[in-house]
Structure formats: C-alpha cells, structure tokens
OpenMM code with the backbone's topology and positions (N, CA, C; nanometers):
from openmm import Vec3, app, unit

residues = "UNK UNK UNK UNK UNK UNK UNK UNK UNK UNK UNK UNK UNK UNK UNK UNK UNK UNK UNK UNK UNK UNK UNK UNK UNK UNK UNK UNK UNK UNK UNK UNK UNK UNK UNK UNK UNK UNK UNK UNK UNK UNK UNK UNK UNK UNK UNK UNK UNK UNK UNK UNK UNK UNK UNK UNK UNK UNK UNK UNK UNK UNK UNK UNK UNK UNK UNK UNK UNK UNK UNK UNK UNK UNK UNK UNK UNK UNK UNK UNK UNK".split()
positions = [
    Vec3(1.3579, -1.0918, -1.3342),
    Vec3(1.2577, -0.9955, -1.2958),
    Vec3(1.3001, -0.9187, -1.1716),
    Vec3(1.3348, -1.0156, -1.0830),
    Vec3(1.4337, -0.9221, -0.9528),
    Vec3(1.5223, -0.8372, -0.9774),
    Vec3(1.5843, -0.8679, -1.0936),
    Vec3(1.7061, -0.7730, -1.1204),
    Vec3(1.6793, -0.6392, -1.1644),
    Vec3(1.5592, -0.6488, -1.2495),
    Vec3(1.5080, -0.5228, -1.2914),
    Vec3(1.4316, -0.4297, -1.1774),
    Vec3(1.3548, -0.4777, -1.1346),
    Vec3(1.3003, -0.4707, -0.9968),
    Vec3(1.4387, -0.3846, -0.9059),
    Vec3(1.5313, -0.4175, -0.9297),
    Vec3(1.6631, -0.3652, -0.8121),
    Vec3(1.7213, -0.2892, -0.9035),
    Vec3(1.7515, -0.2355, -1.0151),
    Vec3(1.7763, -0.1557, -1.1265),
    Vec3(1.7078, -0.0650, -1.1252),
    Vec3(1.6024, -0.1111, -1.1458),
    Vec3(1.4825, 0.0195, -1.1212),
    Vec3(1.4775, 0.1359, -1.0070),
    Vec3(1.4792, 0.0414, -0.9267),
    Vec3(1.5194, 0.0746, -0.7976),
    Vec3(1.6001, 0.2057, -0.7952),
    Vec3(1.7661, 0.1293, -0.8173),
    Vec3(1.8126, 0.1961, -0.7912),
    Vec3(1.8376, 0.3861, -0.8667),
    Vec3(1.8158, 0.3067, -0.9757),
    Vec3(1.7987, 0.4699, -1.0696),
    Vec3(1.6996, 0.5430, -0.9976),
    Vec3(1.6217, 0.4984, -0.9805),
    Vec3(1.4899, 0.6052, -0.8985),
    Vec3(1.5589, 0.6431, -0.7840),
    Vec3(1.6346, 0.6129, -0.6920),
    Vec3(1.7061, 0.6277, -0.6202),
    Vec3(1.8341, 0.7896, -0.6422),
    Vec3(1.8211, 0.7623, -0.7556),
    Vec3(1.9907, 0.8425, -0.8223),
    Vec3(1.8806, 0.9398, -0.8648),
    Vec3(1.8045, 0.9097, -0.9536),
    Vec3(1.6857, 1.0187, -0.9916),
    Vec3(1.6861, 1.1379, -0.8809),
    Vec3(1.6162, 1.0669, -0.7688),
    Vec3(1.5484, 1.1675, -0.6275),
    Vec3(1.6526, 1.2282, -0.5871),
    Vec3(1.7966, 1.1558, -0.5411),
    Vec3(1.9403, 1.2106, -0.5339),
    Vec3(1.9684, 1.2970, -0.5578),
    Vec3(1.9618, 1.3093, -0.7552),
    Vec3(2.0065, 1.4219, -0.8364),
    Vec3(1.8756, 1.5827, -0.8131),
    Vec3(1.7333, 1.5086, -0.7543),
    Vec3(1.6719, 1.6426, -0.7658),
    Vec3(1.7017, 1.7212, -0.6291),
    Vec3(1.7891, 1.6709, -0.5461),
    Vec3(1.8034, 1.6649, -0.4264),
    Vec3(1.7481, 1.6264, -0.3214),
    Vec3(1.6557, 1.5249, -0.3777),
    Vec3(1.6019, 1.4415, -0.2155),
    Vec3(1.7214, 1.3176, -0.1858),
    Vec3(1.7241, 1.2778, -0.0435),
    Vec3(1.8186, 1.2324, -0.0363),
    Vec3(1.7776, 1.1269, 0.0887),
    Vec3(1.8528, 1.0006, 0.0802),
    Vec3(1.8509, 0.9277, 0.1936),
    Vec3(1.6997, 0.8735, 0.2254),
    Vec3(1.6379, 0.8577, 0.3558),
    Vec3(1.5479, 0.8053, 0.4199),
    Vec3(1.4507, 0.8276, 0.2962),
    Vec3(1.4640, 0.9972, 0.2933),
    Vec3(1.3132, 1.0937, 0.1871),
    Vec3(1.3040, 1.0445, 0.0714),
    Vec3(1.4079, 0.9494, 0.0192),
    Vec3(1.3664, 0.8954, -0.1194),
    Vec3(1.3437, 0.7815, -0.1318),
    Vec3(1.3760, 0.7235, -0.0185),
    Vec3(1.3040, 0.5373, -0.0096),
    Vec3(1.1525, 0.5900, 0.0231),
    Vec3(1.1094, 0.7210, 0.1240),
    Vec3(1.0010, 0.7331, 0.1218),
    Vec3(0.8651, 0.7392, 0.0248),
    Vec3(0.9520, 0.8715, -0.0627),
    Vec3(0.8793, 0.8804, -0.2265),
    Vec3(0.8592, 0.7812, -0.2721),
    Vec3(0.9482, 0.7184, -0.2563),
    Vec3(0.9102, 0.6063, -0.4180),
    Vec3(0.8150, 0.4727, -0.3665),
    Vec3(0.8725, 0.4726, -0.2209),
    Vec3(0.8057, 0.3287, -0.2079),
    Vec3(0.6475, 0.3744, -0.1239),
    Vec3(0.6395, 0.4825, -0.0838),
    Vec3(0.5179, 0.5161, 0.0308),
    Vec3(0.5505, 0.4296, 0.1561),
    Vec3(0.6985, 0.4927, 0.2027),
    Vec3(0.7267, 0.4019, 0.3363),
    Vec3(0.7144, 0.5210, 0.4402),
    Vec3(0.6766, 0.5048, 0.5717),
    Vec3(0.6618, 0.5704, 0.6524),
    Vec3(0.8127, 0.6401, 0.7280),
    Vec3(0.8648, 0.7527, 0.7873),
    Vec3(0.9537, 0.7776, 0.8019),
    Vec3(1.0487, 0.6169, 0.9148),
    Vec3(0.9759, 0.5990, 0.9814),
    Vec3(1.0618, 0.4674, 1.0702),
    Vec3(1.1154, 0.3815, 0.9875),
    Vec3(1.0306, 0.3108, 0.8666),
    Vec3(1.0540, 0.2463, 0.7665),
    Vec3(1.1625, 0.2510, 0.6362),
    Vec3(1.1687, 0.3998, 0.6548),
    Vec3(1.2399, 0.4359, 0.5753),
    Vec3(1.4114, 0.4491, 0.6406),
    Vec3(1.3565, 0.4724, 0.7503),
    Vec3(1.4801, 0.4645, 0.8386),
    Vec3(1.5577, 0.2879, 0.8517),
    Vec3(1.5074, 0.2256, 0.8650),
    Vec3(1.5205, 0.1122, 0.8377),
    Vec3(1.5459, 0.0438, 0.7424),
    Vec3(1.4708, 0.0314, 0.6546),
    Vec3(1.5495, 0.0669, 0.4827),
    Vec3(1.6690, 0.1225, 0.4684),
    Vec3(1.7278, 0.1890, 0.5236),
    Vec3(1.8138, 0.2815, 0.4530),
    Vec3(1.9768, 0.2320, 0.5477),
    Vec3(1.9059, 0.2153, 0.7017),
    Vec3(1.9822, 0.1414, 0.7796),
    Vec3(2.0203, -0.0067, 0.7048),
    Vec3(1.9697, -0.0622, 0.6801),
    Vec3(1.9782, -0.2004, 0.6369),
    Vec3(2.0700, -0.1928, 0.4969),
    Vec3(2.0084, -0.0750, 0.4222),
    Vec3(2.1321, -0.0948, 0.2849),
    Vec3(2.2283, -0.0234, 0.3204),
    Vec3(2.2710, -0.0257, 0.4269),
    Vec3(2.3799, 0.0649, 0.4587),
    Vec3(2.5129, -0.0602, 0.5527),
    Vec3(2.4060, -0.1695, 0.5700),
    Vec3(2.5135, -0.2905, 0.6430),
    Vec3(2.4874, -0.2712, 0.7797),
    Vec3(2.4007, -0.2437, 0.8240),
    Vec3(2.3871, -0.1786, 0.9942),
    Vec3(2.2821, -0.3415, 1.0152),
    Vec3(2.2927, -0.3596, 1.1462),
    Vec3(2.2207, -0.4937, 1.1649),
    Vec3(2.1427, -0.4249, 1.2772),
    Vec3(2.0360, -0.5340, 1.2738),
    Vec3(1.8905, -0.4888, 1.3361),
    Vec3(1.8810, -0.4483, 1.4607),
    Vec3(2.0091, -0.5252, 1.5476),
    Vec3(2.0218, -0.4121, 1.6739),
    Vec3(2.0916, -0.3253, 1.6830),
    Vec3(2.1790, -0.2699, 1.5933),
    Vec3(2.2617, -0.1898, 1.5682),
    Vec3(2.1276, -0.0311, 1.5319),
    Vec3(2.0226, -0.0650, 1.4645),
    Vec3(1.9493, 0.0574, 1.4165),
    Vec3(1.8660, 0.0371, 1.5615),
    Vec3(1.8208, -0.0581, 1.5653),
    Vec3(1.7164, -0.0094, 1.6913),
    Vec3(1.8292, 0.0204, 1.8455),
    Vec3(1.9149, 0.0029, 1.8405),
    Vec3(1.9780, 0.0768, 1.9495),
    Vec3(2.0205, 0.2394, 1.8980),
    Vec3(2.0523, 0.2840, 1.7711),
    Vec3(2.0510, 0.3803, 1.7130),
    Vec3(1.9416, 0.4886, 1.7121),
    Vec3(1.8157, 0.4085, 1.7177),
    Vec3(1.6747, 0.4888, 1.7453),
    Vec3(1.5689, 0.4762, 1.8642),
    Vec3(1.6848, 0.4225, 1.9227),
    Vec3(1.6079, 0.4313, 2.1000),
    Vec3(1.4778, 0.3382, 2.0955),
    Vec3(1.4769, 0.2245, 1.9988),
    Vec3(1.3448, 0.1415, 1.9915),
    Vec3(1.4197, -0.0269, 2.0193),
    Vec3(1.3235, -0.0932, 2.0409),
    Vec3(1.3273, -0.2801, 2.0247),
    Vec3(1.3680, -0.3290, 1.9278),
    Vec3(1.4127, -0.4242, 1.9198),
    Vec3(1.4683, -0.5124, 1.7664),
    Vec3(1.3394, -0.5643, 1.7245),
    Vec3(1.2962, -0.5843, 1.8050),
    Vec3(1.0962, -0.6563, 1.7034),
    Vec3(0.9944, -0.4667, 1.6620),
    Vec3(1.0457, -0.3811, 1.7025),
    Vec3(0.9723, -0.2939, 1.6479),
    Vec3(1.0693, -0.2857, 1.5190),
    Vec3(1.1876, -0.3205, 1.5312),
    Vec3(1.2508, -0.2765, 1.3659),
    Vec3(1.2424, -0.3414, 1.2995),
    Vec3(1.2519, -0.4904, 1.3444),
    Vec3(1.1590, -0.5947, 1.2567),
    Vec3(1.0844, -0.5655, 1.2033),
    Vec3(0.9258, -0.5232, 1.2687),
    Vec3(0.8292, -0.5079, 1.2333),
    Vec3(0.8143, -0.4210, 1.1001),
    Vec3(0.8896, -0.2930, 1.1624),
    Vec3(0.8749, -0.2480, 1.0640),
    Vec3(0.9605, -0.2450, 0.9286),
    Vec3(1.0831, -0.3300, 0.9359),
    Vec3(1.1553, -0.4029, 0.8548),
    Vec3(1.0610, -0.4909, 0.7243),
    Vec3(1.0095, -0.5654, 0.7734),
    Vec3(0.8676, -0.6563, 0.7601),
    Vec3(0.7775, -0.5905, 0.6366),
    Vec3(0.7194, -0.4619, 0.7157),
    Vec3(0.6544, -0.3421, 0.6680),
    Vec3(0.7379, -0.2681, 0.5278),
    Vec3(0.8476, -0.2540, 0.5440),
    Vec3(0.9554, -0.1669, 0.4228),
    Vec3(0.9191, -0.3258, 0.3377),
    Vec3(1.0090, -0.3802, 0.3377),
    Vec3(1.0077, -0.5238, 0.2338),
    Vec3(0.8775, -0.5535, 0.1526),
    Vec3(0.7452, -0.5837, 0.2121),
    Vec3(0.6024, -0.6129, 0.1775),
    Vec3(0.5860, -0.4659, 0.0449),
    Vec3(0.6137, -0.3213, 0.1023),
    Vec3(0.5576, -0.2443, 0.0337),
    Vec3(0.6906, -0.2446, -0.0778),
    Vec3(0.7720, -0.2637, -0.0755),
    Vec3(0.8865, -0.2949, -0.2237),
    Vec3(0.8525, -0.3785, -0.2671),
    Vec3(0.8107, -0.4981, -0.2400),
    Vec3(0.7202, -0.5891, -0.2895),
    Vec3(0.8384, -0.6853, -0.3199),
    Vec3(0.9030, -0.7040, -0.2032),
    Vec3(1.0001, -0.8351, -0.1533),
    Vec3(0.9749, -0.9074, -0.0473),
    Vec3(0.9596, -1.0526, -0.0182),
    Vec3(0.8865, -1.1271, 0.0389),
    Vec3(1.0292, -1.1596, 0.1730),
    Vec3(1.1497, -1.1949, 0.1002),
    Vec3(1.2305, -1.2032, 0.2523),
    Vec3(1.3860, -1.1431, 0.1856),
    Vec3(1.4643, -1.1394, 0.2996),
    Vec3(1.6004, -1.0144, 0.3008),
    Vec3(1.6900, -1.0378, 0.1855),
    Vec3(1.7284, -1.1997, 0.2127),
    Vec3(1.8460, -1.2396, 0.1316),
    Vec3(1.7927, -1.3075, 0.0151),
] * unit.nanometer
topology = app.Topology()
chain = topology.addChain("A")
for resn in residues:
    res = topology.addResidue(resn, chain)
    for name in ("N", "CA", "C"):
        topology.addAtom(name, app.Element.getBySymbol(name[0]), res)
C-alpha cells in the first residue's frame, strides 16, 4: 500500500512537472502543504539534512522539524524512514 502511495506520488509529481509547475509548487498542489512545508519536503527529498535547510532558510532546526512533522501528517506518513 506504501508503495502505491509513493508511485502515486511520484507521477503526480511528473504530472505538475510536465504542466510546468515545478519543485516546492507541486508538493504544494497536491498535498495542501504550506510554502515552508513545502520547502522542507522538497529539501528533504533532495538529501539535505535538517540543519542543513534550516540554516539555508535563516530558521531553527525545531521550526523545520515542526514543520517537517506538518509535511509528513498531511502525505499521510506517520515517520521518515
């Protein structure tokens, strides 16, 4: 069920891509993540580690958490790995 779940995913992903939304703006669409969130999301599938983005966006490692936390819950994944 995860797998499809991450399949899905990702085509919707390639979908928004191909209409030309791109990056942050299409984790946004699909999932209703807020732009920070999405930033984070996108940081994270990209291999960037949690102080690596929040030193990147001038914020705390518990605000990227947080809103790390926040991206995951609304994909409707409970923890990272």
């Amino acid at each position: 069920m995860m797998m499809n779940r991450i399949l899905a995913t990702v085509s919707a992903v390639a979908l928004t891509t191909a209409a030309g939304v791109s990056g942050a703006s299409a984790y946004s669409l699909l999932f209703d993540l807020t732009p920070a969130e999405a930033r984070v999301a996108r940081g994270i599938a990209e291999a960037k580690s949690v102080s690596s983005i929040a030193t990147s966006h001038g914020v705390s490692r518990e605000t990227v958490r947080t809103q790390l936390k926040s991206a995951l819950s609304k994909v409707g994944v409970n923890r990272q790995s």
